[in-house]
C-alpha positions as CSV (number, residue, x, y, z in Angstrom):
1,X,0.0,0.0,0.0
2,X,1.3,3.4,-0.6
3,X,0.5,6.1,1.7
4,X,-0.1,9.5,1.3
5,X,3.4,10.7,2.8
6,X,5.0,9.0,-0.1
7,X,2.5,9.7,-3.1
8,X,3.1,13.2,-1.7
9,X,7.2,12.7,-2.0
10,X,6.3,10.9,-5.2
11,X,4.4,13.9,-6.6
12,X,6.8,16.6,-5.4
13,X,9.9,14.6,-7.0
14,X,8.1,14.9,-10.2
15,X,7.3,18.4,-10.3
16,X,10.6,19.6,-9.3
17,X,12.2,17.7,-12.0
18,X,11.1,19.8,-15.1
19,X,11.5,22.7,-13.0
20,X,15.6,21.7,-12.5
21,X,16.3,20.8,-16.1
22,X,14.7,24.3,-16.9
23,X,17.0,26.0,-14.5
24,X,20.4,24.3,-16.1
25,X,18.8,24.8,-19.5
26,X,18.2,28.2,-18.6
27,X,21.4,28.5,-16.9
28,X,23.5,27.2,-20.3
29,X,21.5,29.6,-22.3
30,X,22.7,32.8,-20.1
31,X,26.0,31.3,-19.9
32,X,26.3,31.2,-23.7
33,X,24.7,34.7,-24.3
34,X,27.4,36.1,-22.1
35,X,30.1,34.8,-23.6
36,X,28.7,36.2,-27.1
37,X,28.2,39.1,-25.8
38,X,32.2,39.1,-24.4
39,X,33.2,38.0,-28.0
40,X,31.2,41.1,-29.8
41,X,32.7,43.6,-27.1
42,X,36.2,42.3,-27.9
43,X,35.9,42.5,-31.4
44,X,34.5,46.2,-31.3
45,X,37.2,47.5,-29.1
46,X,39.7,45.7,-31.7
47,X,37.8,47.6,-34.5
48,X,38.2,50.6,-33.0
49,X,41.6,50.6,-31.9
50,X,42.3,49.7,-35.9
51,X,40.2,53.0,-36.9
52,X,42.1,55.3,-34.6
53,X,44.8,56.7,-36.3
54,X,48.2,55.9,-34.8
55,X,50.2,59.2,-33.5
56,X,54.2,58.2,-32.6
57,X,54.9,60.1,-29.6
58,X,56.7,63.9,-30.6
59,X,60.3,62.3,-28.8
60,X,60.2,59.8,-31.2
61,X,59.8,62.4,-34.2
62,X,62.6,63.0,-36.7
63,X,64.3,66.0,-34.7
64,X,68.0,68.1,-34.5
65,X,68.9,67.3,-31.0
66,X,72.2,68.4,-29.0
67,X,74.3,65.6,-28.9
68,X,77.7,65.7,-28.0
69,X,79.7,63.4,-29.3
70,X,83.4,62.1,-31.0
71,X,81.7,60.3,-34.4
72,X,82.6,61.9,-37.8
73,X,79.9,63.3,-39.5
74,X,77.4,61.0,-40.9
75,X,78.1,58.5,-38.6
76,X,75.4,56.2,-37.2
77,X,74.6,55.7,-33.3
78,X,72.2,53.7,-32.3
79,X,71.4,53.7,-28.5
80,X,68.8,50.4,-27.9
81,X,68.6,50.8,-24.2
82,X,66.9,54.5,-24.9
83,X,66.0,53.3,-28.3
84,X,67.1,56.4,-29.9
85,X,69.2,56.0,-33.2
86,X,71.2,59.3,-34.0
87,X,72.4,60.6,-37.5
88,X,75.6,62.5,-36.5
89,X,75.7,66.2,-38.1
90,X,78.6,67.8,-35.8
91,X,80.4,67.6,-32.5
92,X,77.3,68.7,-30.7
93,X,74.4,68.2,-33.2
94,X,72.8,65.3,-34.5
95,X,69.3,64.3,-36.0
96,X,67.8,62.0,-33.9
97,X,65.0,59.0,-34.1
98,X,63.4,57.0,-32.4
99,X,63.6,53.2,-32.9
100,X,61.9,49.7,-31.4
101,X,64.8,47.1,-30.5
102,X,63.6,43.6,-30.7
103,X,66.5,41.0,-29.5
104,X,68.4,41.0,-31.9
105,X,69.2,44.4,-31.9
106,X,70.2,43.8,-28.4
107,X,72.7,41.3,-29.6
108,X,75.1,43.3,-31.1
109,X,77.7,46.3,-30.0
110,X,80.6,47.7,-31.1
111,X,80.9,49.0,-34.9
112,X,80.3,48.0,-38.5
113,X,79.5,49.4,-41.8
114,X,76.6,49.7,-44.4
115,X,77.5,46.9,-46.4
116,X,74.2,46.6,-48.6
117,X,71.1,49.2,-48.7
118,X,67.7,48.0,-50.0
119,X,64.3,49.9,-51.2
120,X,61.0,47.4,-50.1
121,X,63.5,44.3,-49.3
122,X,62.5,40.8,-49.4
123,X,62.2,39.1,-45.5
124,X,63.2,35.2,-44.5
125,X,62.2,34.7,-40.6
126,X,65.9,33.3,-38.9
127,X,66.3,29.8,-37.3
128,X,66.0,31.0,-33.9
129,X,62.3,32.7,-34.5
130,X,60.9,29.8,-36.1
131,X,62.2,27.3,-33.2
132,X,60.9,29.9,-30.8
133,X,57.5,30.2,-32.5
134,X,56.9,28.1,-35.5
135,X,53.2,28.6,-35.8
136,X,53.8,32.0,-36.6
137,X,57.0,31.6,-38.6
138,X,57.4,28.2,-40.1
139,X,55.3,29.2,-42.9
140,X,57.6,31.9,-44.5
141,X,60.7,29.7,-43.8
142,X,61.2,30.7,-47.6
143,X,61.0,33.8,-47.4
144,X,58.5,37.2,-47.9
145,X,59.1,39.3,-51.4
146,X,59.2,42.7,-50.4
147,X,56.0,44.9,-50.1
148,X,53.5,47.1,-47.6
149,X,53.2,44.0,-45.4
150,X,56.6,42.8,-45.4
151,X,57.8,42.9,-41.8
152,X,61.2,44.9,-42.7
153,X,59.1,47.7,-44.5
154,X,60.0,50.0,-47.0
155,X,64.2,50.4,-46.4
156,X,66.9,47.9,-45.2
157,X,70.3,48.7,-43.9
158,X,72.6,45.9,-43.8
159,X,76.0,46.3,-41.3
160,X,78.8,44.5,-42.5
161,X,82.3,43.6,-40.5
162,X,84.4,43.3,-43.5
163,X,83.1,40.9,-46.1
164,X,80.9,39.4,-43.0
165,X,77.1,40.1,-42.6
166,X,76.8,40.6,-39.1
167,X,72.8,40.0,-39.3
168,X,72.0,43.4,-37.8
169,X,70.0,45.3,-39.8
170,X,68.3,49.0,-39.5
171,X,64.8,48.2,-41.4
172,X,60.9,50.1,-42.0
173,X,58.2,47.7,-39.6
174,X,54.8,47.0,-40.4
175,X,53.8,47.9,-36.6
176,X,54.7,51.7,-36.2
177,X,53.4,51.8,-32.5
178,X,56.0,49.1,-31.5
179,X,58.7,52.2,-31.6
180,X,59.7,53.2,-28.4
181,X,59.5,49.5,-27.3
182,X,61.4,46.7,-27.0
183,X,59.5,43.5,-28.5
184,X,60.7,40.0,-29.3
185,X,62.1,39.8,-32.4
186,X,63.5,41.9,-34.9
187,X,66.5,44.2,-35.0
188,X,66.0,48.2,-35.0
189,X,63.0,49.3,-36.6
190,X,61.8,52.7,-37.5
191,X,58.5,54.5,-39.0
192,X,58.9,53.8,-42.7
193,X,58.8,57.2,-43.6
194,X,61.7,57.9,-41.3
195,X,64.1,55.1,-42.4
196,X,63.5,56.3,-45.8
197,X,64.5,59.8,-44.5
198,X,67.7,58.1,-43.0
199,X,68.0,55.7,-46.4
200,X,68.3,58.3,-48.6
201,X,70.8,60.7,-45.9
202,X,73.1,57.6,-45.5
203,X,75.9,55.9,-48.3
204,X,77.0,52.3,-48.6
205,X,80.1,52.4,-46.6
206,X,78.7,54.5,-43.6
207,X,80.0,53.2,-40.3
208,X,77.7,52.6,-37.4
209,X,78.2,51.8,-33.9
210,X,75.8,50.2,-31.8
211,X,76.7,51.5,-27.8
């Protein structure tokens, strides 16, 4: 015989169960209309970080600063630390830059020479960056032709030791807002407008000295 305490149990154990599936249903639903909602918020403030035009900080502008220094005219200094590169004019003056280091610029100090200068130049990612991050750089392993998206920009200087490349280079970047900075790979980048600027101040031969 079933009595009434347990037909009552009985009945309330039914009721409730539609009622708890609703709730986790519910629940999920909320749960996924958030996370949308997270998604489309993330995507706008990407959007509008692309639309707003990208103003380089007056320091980092193209400017005659006081510079005192030992360098022969047209000389090259580039100071990664500050990330400053200067084009020596005189003993006190010289037109300055700013730059982004990424570790390879760090690598190197002491002086070389402009061994090789090139206008939109072609781009093959080294051994180190693609065992340091092959998903990103495994697939240009043969290289980039040169162009607007090519990640040494519009100019290349190449410093030679002799006959020897030395790897360093002073190149355009696709990422203008990463001067100032020091980032992960790369040597010493500038605007592309400046490095043309510089490219077109500077000869083959030119000595530089990374301090």
């Amino acid at each position: 015989m079933i009595n009434r305490r347990t037909l009552l149990a009985g009945l309330l154990a039914t009721a409730l169960v539609p009622t708890t599936l609703f709730g986790e249903a519910f629940a999920h639903h909320t749960g996924k209309r958030r996370r949308r909602r997270r998604v489309r918020a993330a995507r706008r403030r990407k959007t509008r970080r692309a639309r707003k035009p990208f103003k380089l900080a007056k320091r980092f502008q193209p400017q005659r600063v006081f510079f005192r220094n030992r360098y022969k005219r047209g000389t090259i200094v580039v100071d990664p630390r500050n990330h400053y590169l200067y084009l020596v004019e005189s003993r006190i003056h010289a037109r300055r830059y700013g730059v982004g280091v990424g570790r390879a610029g760090l690598a190197f100090k002491g002086s070389a020479r402009i061994g090789r200068k090139a206008k939109w130049p072609s781009w093959t990612p080294t051994a180190g960056m693609i065992r340091r991050e092959p998903q990103k750089y495994l697939k240009y392993k043969d290289g980039v032709p040169g162009g607007p998206g090519n990640p040494l920009g519009a100019r290349a200087l190449y410093l030679y030791k002799g006959k020897r490349d030395t790897l360093f280079r002073i190149h355009g970047t696709t990422a203008p807002w990463s001067i100032g900075r020091s980032v992960s790979n790369g040597c010493i980048r500038m605007v592309n407008d400046h490095v043309i600027d510089l490219y077109n101040r500077v000869p083959r031969g030119a000595r530089v000295v990374v301090i």
